[in-house]
C-alpha positions in Angstrom: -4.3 6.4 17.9 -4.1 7.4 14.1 -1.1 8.8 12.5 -1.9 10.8 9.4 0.9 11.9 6.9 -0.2 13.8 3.9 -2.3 11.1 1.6 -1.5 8.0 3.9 -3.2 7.3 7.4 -2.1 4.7 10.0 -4.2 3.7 13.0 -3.0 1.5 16.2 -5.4 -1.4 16.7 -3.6 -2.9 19.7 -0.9 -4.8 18.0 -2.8 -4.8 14.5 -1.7 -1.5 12.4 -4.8 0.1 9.9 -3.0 1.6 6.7 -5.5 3.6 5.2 -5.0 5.1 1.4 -6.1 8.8 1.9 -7.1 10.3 -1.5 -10.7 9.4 -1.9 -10.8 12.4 -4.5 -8.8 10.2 -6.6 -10.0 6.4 -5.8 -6.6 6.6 -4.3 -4.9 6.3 -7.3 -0.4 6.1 -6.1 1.2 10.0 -6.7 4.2 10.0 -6.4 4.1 11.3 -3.0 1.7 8.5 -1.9 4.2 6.1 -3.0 7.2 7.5 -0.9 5.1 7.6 2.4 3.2 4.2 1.4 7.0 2.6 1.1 7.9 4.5 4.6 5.1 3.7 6.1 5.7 -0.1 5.1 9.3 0.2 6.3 9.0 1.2 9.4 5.6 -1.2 10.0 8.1 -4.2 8.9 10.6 -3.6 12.4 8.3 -2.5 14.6 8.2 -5.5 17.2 4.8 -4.1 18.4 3.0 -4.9 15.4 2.1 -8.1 14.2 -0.3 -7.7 11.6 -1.2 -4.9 9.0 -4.4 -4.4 7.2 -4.4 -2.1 4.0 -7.5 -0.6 2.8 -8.8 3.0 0.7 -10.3 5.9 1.7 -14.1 6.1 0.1 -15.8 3.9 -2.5 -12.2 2.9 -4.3 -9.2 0.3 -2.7 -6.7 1.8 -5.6 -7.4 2.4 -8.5 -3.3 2.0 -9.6 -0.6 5.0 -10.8 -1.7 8.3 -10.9 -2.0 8.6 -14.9 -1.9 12.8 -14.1 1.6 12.6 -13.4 3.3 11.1 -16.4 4.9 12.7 -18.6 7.6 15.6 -17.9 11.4 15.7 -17.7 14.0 12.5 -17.1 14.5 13.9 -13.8 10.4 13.3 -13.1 10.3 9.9 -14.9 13.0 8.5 -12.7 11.5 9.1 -9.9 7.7 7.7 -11.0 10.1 4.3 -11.5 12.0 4.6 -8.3 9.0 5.3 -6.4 6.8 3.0 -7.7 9.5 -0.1 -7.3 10.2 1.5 -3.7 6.2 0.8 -2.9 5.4 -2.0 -4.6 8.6 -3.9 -2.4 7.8 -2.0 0.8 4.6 -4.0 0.5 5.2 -6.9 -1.0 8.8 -7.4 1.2 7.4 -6.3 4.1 8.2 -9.1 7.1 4.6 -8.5 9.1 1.7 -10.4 7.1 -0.6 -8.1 5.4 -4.2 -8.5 5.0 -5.7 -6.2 2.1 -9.6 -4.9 3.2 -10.5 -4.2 -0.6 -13.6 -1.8 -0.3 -14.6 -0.9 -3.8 -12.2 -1.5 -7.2 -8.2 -2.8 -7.1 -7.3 -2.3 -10.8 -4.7 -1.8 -12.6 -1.7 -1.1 -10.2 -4.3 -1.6 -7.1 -5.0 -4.8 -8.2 -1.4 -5.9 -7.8 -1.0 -3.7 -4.8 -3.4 -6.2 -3.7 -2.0 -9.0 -4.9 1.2 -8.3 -3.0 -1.0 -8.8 0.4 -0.4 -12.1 2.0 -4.6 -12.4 2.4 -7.3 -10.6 0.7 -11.0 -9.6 2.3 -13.6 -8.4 -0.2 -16.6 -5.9 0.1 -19.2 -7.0 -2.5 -18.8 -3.7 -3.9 -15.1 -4.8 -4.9 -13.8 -5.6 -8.3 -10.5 -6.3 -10.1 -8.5 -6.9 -13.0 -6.1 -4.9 -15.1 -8.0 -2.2 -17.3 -5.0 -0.6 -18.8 -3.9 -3.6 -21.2 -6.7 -2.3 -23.6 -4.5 1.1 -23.6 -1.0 -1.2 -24.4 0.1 -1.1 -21.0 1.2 -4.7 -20.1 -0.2 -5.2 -16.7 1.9 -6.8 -14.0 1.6 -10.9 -14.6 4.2 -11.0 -11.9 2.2 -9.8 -9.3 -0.7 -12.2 -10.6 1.2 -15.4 -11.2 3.2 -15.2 -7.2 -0.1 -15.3 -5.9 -3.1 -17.4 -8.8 -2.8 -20.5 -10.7 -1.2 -19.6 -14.0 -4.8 -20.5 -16.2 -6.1 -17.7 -14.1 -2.8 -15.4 -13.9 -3.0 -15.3 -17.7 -6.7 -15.2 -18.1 -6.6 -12.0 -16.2 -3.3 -10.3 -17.6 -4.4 -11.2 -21.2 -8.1 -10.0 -21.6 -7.8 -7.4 -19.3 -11.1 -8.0 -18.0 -12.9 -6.9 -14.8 -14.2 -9.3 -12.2 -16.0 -8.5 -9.4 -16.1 -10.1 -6.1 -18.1 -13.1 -6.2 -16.0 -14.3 -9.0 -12.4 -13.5 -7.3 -13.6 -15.7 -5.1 -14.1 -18.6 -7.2 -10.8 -18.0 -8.8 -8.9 -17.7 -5.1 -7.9 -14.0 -5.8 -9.8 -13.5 -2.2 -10.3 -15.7 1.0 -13.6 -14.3 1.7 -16.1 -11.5 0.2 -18.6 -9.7 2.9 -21.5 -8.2 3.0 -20.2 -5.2 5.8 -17.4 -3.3 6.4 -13.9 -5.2 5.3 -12.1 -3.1 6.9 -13.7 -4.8 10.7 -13.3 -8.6 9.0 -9.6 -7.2 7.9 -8.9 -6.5 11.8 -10.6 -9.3 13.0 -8.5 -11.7 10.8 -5.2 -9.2 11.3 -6.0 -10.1 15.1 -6.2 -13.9 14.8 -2.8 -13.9 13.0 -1.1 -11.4 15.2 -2.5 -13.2 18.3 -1.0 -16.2 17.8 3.2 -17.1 18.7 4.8 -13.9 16.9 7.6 -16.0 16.1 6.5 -19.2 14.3 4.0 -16.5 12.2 7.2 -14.0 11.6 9.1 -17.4 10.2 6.4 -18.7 7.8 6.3 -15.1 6.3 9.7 -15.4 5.7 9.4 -18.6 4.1 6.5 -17.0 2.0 9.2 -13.9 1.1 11.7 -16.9 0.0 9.5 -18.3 -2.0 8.1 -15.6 -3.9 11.8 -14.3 -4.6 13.2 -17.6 -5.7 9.7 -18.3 -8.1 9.1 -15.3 -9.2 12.0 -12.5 -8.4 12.8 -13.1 -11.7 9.5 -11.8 -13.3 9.2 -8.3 -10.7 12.5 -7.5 -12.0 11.6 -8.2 -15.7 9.0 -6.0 -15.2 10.8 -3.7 -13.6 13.1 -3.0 -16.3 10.0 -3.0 -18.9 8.4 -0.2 -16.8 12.0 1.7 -16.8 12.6 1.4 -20.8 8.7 2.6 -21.3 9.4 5.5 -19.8 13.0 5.9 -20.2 14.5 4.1 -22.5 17.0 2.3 -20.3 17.4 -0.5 -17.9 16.7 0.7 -14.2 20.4 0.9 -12.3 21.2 -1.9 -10.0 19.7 -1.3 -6.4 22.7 -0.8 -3.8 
């Protein structure tokens, strides 16, 4: 059964859930409104007992191609909520307690590429690539996302050049587990299946290990740049989350 809500779709695959970026028009690129269902969507995913695995891929040729650039800009009232949205959906993901395979289809940059990054496993198309395009604009990309996740010669390779790689490389550097020649989306469910076929508990305790590891490594460096995205576009540190 698919669930659709505005530019986000979810699909039942037995006890595998199918989160599906809906805005092919725009490689997917996060509105504001895509975040706020992306981070509900994530939310409710995380305590549903009936799912043990989620699989997160894009509508059309694109995975994500990061923050909708269109809606920048405008009054305080706006920019607060393009940083409360954006840190509500990147830690919906990232936080969330089920594993999450990402079935990247086409290009993960800038934003999409650490949307990626924040999956637990990674399956490429051959069509995919990644990096962080907006550095050569003076937008610091996320090295947060990069370094929880890539050896820091990579990590820093990527977040300083800003260059693209495509798929066959990623997998070299370990930014995927596999690349394939078909649909990722049918390898993402197959692998979501394996992992949520196997003793819910002992795979619900090593992702919390994984959470309690990233957040005593690198919690430190999401809220750095957390406050850097804050001050860029309002001058101020982000207020403590209750």
């Amino acid at each position: 059964m698919a669930k659709a809500a505005g530019d986000l779709s979810i699909e039942s695959h037995g006890e595998v859930a199918l989160v599906t970026l809906q805005r092919p028009e725009k490689r997917n690129a996060l509105s504001i409104e895509l975040r706020i269902e992306l981070a509900e969507a994530f939310g409710r995913l995380s305590d549903d007992a009936n799912v043990g695995c989620i699989v997160l891929t894009g509508a059309g040729p694109a995975f994500c191609s990061g923050m909708d650039v269109t809606q920048f800009g405008g009054d305080r009232e706006h920019k607060r909520r393009l940083v409360e949205t954006s840190a509500l959906a990147f830690e919906a993901v990232g936080g969330c307690t089920r594993p999450v395979v990402a079935a990247v289809n086409g290009p993960a940059v800038a934003g999409g590429f650490a949307l990626a990054l924040l999956c637990d496993l990674r399956i490429a198309s051959q069509r995919a690539t990644f990096g962080y395009p907006e550095l050569p604009r003076g937008i610091p990309p996320s090295y947060a996302a990069a370094r929880a996740v890539l050896p820091a010669t990579v990590a820093r390779d990527l977040c300083l050049t800003g260059r693209i790689i495509d798929a066959e490389e990623a997998l070299r550097l370990g930014v995927v587990r596999e690349v394939v020649s078909g649909d990722p989306v049918e390898a993402g469910l197959a692998l979501g299946r394996r992992v949520a076929g196997l003793p819910r508990d002992a795979v619900l305790e090593t992702r919390r290990r994984t959470l309690l590891e990233r957040d005593r490594l690198w919690g430190f460096l999401f809220e750095d740049e957390r406050k850097v995205f804050s001050r860029a576009l309002l001058g101020e540190e982000p207020e403590p989350a209750a």
